[in-house]
Each structure stands twice: as structure tokens, then as C-alpha cells.
N, CA, C and O atoms as a printed pandas DataFrame, in Angstrom:
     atom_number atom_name residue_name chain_id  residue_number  x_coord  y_coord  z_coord
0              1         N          UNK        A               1   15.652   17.445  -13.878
1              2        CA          UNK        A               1   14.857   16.793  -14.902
2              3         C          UNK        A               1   13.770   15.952  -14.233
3              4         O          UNK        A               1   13.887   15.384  -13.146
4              5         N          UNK        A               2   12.740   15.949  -14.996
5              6        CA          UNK        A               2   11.794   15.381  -14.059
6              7         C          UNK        A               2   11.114   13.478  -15.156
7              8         O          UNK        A               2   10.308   13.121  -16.015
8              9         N          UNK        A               3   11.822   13.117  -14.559
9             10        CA          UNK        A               3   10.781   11.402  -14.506
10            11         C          UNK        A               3   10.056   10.871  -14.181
11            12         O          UNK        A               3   10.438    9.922  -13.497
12            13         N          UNK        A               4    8.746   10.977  -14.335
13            14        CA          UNK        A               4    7.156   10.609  -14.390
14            15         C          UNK        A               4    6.787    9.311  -14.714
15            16         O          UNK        A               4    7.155    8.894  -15.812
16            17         N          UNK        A               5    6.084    8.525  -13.931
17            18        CA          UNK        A               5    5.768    7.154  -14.387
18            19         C          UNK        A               5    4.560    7.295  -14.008
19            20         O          UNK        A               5    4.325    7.523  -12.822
20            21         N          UNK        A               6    3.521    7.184  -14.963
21            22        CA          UNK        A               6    2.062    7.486  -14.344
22            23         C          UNK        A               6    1.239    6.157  -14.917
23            24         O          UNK        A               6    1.120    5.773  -16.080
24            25         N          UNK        A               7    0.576    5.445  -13.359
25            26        CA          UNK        A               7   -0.256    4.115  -13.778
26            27         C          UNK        A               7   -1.560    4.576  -13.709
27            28         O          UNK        A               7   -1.798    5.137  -12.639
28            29         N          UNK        A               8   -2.746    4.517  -14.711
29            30        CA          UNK        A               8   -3.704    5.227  -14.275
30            31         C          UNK        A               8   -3.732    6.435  -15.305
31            32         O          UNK        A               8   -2.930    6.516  -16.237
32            33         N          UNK        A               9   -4.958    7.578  -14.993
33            34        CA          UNK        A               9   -5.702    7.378  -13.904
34            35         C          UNK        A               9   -7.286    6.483  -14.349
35            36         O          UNK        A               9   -7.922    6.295  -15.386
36            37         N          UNK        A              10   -7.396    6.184  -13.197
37            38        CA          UNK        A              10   -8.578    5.337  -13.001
38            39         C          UNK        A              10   -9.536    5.555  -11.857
39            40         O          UNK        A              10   -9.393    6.018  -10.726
40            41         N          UNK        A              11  -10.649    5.026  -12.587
41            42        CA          UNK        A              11  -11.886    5.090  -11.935
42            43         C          UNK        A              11  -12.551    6.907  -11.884
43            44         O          UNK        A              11  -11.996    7.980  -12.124
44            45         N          UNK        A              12  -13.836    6.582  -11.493
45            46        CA          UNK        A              12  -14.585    7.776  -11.261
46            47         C          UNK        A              12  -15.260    7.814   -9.756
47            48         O          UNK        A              12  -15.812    6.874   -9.184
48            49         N          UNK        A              13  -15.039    9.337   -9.207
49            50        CA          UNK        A              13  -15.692    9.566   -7.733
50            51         C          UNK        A              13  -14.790    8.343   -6.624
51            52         O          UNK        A              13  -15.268    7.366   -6.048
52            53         N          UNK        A              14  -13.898    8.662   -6.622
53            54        CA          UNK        A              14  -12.422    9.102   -7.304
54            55         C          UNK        A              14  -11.404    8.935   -7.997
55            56         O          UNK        A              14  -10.557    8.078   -7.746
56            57         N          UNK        A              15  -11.363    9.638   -8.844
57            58        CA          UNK        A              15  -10.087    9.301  -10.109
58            59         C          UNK        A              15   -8.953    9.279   -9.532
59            60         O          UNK        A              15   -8.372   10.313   -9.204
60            61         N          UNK        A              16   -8.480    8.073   -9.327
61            62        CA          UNK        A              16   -6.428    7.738   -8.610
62            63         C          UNK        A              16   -6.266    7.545   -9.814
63            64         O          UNK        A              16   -6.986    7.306  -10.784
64            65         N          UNK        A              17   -4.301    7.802   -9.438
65            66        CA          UNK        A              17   -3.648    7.452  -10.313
66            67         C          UNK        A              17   -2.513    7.175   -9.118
67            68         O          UNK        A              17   -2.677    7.703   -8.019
68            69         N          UNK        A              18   -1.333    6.309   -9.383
69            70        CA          UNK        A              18   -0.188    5.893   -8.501
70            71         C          UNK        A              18    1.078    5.954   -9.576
71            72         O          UNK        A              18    0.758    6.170  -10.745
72            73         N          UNK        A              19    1.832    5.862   -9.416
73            74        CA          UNK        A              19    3.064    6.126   -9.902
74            75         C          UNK        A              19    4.348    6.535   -9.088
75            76         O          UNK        A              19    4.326    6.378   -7.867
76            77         N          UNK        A              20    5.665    7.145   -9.810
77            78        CA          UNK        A              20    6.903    7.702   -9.012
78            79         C          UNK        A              20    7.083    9.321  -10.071
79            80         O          UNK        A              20    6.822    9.619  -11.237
80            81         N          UNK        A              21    7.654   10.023   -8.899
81            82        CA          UNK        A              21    8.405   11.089   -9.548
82            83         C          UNK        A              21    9.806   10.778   -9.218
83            84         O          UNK        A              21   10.186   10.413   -8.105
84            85         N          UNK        A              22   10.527   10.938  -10.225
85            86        CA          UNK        A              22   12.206   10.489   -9.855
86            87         C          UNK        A              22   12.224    9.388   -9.174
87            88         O          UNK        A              22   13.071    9.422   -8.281
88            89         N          UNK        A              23   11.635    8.427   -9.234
89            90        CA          UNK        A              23   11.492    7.427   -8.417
90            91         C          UNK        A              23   11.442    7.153   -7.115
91            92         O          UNK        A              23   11.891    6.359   -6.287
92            93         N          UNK        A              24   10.552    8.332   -7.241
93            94        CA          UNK        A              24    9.754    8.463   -5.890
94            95         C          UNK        A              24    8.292    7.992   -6.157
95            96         O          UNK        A              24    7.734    8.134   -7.245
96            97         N          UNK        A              25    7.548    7.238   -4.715
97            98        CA          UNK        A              25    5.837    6.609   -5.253
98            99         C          UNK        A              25    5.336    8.198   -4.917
99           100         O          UNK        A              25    5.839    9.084   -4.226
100          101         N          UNK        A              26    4.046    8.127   -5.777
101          102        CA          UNK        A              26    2.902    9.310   -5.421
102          103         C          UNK        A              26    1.897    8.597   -5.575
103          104         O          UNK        A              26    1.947    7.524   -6.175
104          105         N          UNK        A              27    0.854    9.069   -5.070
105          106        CA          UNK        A              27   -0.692    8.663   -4.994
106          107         C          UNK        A              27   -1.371   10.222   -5.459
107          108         O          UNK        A              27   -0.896   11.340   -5.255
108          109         N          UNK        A              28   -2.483    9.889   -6.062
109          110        CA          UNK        A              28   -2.871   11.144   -7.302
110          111         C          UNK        A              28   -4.559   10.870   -6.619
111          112         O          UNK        A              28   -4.922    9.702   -6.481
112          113         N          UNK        A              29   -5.467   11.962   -6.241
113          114        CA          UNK        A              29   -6.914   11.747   -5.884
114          115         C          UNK        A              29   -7.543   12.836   -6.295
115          116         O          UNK        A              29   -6.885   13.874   -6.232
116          117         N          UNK        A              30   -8.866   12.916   -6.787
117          118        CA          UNK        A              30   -9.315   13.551   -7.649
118          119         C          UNK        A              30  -10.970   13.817   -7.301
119          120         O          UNK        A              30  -11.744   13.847   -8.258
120          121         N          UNK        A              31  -11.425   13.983   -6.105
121          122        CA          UNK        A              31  -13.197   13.785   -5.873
122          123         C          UNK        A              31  -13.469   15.533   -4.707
123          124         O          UNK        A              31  -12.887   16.331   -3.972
124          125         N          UNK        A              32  -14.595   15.238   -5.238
125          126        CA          UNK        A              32  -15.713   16.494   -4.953
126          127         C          UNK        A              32  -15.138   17.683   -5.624
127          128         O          UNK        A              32  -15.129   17.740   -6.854
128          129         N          UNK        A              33  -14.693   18.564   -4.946
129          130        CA          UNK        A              33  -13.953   19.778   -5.358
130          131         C          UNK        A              33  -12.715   19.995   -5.326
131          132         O          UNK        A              33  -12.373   21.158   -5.542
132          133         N          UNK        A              34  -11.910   19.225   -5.119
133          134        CA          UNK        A              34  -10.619   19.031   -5.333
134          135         C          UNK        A              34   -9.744   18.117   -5.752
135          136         O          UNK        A              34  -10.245   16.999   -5.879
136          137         N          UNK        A              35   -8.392   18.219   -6.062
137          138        CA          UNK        A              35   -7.490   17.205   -6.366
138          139         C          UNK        A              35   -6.005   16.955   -5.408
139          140         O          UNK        A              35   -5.385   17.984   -5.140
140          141         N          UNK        A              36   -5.519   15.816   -4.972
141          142        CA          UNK        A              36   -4.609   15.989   -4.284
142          143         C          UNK        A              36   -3.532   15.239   -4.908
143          144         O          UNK        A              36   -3.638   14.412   -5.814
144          145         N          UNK        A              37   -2.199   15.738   -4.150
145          146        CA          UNK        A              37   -1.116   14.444   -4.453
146          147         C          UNK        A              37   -0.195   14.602   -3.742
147          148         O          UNK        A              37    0.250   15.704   -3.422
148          149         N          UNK        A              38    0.377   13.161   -3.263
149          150        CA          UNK        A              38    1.355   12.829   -2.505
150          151         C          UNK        A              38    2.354   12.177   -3.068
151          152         O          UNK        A              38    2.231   11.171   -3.768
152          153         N          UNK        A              39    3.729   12.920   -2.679
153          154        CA          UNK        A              39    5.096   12.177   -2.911
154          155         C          UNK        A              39    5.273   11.890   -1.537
155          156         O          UNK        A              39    4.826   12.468   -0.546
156          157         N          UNK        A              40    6.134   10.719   -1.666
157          158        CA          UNK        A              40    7.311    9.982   -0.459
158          159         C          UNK        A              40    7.081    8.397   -0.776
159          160         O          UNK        A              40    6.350    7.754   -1.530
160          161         N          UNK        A              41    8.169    8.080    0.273
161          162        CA          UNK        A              41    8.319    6.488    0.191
162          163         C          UNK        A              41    7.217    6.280    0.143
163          164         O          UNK        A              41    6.717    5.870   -0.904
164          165         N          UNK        A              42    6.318    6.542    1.506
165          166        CA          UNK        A              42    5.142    5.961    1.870
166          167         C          UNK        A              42    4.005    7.146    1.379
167          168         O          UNK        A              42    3.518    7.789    2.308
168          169         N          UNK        A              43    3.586    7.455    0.128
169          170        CA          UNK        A              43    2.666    8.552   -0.403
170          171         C          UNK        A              43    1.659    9.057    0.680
171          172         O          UNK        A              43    1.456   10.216    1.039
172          173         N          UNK        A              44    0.962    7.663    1.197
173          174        CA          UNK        A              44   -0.646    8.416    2.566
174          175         C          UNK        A              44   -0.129    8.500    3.610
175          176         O          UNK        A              44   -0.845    8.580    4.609
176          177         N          UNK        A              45    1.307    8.509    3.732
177          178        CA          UNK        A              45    1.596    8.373    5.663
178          179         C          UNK        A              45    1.739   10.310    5.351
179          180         O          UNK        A              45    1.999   11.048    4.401
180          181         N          UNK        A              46    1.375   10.449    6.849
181          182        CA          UNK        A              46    1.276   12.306    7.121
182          183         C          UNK        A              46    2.949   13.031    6.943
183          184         O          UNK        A              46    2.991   14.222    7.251
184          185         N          UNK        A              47    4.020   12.524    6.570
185          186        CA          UNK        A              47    5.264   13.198    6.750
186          187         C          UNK        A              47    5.095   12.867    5.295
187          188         O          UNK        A              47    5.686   11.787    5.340
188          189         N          UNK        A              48    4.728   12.985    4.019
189          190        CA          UNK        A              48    4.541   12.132    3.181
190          191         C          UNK        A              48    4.334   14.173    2.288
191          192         O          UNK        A              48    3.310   14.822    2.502
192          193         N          UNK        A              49    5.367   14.677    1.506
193          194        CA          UNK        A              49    4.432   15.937    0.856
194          195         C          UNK        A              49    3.566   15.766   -0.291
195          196         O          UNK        A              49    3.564   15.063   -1.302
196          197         N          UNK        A              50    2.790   16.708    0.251
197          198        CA          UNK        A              50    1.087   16.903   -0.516
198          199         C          UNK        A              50    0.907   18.449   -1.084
199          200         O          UNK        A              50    1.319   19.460   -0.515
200          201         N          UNK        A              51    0.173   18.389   -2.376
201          202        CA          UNK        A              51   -0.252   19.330   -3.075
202          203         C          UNK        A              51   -2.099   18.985   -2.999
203          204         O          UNK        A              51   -2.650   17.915   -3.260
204          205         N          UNK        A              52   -2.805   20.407   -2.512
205          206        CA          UNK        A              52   -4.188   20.210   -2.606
206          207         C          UNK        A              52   -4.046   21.643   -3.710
207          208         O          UNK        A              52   -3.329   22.637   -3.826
208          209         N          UNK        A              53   -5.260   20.990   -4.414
209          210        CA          UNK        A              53   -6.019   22.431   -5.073
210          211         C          UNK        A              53   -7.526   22.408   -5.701
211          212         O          UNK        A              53   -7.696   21.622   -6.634
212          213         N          UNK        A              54   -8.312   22.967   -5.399
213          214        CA          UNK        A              54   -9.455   23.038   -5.594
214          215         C          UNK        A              54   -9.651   22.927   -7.495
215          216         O          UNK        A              54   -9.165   23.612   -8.395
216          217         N          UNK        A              55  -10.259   22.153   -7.504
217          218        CA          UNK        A              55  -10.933   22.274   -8.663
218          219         C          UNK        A              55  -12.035   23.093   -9.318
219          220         O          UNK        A              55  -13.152   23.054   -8.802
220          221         N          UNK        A              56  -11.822   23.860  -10.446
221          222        CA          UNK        A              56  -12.321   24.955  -11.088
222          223         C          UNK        A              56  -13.049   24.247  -11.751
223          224         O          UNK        A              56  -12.537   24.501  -12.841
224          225         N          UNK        A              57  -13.922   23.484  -12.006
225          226        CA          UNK        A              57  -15.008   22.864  -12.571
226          227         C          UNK        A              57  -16.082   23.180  -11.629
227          228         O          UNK        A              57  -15.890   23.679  -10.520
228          229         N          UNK        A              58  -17.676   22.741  -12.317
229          230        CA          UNK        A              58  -18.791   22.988  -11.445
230          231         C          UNK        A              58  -18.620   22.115   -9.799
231          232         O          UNK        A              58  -17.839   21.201   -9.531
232          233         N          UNK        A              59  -19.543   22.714   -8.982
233          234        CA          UNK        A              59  -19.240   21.736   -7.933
234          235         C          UNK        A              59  -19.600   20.060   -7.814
235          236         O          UNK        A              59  -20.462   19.478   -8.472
236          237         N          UNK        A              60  -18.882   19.583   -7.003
237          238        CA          UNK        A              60  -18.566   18.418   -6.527
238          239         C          UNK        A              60  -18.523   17.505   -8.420
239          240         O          UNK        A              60  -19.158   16.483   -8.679
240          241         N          UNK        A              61  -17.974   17.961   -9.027
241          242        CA          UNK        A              61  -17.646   17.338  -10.104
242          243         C          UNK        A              61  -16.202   16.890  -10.736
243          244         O          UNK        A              61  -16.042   16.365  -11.838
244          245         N          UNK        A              62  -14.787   17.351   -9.401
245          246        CA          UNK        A              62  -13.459   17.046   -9.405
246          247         C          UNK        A              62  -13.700   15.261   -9.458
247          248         O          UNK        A              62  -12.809   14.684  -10.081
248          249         N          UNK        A              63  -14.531   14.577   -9.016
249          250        CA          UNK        A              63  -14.718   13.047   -9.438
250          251         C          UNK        A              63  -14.813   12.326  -11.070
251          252         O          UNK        A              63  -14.631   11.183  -11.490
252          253         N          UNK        A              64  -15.244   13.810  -11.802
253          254        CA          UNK        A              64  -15.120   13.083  -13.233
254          255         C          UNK        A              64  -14.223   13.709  -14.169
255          256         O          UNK        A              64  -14.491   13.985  -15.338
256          257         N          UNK        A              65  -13.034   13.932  -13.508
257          258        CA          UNK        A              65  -12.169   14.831  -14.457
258          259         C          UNK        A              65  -11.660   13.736  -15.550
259          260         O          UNK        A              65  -11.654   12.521  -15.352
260          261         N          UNK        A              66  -11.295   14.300  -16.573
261          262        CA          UNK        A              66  -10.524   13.058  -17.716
262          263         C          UNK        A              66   -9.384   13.121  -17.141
263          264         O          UNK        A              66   -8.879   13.720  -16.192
264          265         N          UNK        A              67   -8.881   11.856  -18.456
265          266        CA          UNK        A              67   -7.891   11.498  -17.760
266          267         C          UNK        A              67   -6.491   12.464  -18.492
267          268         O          UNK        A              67   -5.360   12.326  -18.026
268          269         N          UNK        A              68   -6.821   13.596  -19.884
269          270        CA          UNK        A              68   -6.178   14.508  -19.775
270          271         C          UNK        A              68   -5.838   15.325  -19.017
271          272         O          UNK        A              68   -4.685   15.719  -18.837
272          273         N          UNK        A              69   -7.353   15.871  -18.184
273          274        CA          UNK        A              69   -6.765   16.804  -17.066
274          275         C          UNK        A              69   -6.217   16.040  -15.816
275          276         O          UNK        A              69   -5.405   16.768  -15.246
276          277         N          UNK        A              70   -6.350   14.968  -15.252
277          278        CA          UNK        A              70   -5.475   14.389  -14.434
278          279         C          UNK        A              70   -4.392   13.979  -14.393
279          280         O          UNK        A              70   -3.887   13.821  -13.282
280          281         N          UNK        A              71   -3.515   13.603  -15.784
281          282        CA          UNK        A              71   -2.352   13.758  -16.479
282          283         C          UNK        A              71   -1.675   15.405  -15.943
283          284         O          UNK        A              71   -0.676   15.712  -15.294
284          285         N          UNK        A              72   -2.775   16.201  -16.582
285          286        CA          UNK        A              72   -1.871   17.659  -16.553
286          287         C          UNK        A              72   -1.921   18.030  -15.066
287          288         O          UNK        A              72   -1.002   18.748  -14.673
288          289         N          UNK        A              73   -2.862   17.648  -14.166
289          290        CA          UNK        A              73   -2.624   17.928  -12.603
290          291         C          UNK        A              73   -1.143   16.756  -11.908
291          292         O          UNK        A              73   -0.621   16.915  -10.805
292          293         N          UNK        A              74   -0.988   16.309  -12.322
293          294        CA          UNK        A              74    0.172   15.055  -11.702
294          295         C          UNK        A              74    1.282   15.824  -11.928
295          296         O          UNK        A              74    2.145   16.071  -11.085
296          297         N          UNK        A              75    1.254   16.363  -13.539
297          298        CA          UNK        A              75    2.568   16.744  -13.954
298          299         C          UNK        A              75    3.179   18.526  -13.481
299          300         O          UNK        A              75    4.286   19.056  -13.382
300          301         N          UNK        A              76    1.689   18.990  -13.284
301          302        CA          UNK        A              76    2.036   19.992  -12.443
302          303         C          UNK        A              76    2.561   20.094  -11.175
303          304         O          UNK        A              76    3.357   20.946  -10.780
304          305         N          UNK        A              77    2.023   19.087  -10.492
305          306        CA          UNK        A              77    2.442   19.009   -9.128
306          307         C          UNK        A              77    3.397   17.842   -9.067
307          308         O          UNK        A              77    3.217   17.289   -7.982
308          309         N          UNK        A              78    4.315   17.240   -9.747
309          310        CA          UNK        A              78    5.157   16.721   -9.538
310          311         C          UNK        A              78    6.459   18.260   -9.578
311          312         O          UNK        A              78    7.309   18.574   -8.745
312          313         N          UNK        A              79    6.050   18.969  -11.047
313          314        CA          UNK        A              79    7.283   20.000  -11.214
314          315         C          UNK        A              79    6.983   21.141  -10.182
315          316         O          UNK        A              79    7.676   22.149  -10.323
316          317         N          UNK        A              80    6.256   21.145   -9.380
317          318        CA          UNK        A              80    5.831   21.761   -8.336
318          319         C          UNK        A              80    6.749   21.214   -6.866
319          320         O          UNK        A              80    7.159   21.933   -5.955
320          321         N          UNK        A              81    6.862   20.027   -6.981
321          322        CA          UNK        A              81    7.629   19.503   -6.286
322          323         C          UNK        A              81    8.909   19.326   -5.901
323          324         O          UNK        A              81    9.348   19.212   -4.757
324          325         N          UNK        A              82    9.626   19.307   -7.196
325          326        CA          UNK        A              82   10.781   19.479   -7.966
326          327         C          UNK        A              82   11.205   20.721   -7.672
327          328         O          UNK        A              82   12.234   20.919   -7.026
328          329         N          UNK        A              83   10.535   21.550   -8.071
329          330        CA          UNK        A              83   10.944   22.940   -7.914
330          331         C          UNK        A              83   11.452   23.415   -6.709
331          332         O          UNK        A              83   12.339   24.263   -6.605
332          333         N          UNK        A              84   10.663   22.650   -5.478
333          334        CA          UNK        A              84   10.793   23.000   -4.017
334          335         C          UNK        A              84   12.297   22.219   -3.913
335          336         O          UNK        A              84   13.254   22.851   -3.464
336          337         N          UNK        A              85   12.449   20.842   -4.344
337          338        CA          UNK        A              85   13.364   20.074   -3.772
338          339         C          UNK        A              85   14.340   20.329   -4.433
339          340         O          UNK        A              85   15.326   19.655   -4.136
340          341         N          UNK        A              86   14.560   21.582   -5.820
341          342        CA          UNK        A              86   15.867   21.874   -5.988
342          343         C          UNK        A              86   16.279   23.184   -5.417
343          344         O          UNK        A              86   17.447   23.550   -5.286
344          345         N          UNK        A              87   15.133   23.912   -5.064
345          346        CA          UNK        A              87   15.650   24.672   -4.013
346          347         C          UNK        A              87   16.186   24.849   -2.997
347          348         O          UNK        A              87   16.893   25.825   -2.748
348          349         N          UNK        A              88   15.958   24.015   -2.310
349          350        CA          UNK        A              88   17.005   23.130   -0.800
350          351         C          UNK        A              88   16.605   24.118    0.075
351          352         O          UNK        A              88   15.788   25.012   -0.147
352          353         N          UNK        A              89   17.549   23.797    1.598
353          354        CA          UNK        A              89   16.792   24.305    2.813
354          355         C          UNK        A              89   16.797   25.882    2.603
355          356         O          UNK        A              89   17.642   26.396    1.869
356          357         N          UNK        A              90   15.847   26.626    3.254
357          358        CA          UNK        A              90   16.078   27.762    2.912
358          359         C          UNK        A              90   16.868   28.730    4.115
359          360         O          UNK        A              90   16.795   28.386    5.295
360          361         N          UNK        A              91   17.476   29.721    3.786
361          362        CA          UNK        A              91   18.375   30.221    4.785
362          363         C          UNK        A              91   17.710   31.523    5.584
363          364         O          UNK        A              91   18.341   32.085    6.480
């Protein structure tokens, strides 16, 4: 089951948002042509997992996404996340 706490998102060029999945922190970024997000304790440290994906809008315009579609990118890539971590190690 997935538990989402989303603060945000805010601002433009780049739209963050911060929050937990399962009570885990993520950091949510949203500028030029893409969008990213990080789960872990520490969301920006590099052992920290990340979802990138290019944004299908005109170029360098992933900076003014609403805050519907940044909602629906968080929640994708949180159950994106989920998905991996109920899969467990693989054999």
C-alpha cells in the first residue's frame, strides 16, 4: 500500500515538491526537460534511489508544469518505487 505525503509542489524553473513515501523523505524536481525524484533517508545524497524522465511537453518547459501534473509524476514514481521494493533481491 502506498502512503504519500506531498508538501508542495512549489515554485517555477524549478517546481519541488518534498515529502515521504511510506515514510520515507523524497525530493520531487521538475526544470528544462525533465523531472526527477528521489527516495531515501537522505533524498540528494548519491546512494539515495532516483527516477529521471524526460518531459513530453515543448522544450525546456518541464519548469512550468502544474501542480496536477507534478502530483501525477510523484505518484507515479513513488508506485514505481514500491513496485521495485516489493519485489526484493532478484535471484
Amino acid at each position: 500500500m502506498l502512503d504519500l505525503k506531498i508538501v508542495g509542489p512549489e515554485g517555477l524553473c524549478p517546481v519541488q515538491a518534498e515529502g515521504t513515501v511510506n515514510g520515507v523523505p523524497f525530493y520531487f524536481r521538475s526544470r528544462h526537460e525533465k523531472w526527477e525524484m528521489h527516495i531515501g533517508q537522505d533524498p540528494l545524497d548519491a546512494s539515495a534511489w532516483m527516477l529521471a524522465q524526460a518531459y513530453e511537453g515543448a522544450p525546456d518547459t518541464a519548469g512550468y508544469i502544474t501542480d496536477v501534473e507534478a502530483r501525477a509524476f510523484i505518484n507515479y514514481a513513488a508506485s514505481e518505487r514500491l513496485k521495485e521494493h516489493n519485489k526484493g533481491p532478484q535471484s
